[in-house]
C-alpha positions in Angstrom: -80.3 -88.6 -142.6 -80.7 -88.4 -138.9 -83.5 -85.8 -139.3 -85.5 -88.0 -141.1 -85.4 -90.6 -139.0 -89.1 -91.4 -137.3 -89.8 -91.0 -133.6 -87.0 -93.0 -131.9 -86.0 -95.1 -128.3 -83.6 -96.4 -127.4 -83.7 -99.1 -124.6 -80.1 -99.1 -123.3 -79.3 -101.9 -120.7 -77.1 -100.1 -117.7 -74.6 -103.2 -118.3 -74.0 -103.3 -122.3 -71.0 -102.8 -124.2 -73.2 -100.5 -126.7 -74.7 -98.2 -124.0 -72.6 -95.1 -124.5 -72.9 -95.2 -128.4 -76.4 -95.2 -127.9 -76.4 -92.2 -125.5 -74.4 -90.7 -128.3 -76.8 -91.6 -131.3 -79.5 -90.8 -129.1 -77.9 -87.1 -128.0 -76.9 -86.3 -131.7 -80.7 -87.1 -133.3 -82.0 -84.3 -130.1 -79.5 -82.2 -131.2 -80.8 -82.1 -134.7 -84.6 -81.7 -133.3 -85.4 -84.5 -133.9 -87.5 -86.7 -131.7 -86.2 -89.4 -129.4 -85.9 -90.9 -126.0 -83.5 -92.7 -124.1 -84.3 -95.0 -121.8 -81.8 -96.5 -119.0 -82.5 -100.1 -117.6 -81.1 -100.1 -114.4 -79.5 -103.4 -113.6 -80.7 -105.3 -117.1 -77.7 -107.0 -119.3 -77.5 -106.2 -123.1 -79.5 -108.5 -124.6 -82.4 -108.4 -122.0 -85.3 -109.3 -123.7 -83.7 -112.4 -125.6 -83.6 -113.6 -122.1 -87.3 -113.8 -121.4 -88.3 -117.1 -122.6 -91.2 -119.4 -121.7 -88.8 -122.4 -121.2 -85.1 -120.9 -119.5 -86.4 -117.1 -119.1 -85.4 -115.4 -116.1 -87.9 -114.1 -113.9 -86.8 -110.8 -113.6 -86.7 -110.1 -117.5 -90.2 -110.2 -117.6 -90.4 -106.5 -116.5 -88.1 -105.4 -119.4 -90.1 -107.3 -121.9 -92.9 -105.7 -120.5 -91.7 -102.2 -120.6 -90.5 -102.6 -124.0 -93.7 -103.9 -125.5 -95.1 -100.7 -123.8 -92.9 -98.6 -126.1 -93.7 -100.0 -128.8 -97.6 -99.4 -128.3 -96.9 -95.9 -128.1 -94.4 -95.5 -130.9 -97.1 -97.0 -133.0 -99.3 -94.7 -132.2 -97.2 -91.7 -132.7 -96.3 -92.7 -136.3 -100.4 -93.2 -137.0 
């Protein structure tokens, strides 16, 4: 099932209880050729981008919200 899975990142916040499963996930869909990318976000909490909101955002989220709208972009336009 893991080869069938469409062009893949993963966003992984360097503080999250979920990074190294990702890492793992992320490893084991390469292994099978698939195609994927894993992305570390240095210094960002799990949960970044909930935390980028108009009315008690922070600041400094605004750069992972950023990035990730980025990814998406280009996923899309791989699976065209």
């Amino acid at each position: 099932m893991l080869k069938r899975l469409p062009p893949c990142k993963f966003m992984v916040a360097e503080i999250d209880c979920l990074r190294d499963h990702a890492f793992k996930m992320g490893l084991r869909i390469l292994k099978l050729k698939g195609h994927c990318q894993i992305i570390l976000m240095k210094d960002f909490i799990h949960g970044f981008n909930n935390m980028d909101t108009n009315y008690v955002g922070v600041n400094e989220y605004r750069r992972g919200t950023n990035l990730t709208l980025e990814h998406f972009r280009a996923l899309f336009d791989l699976v065209k």
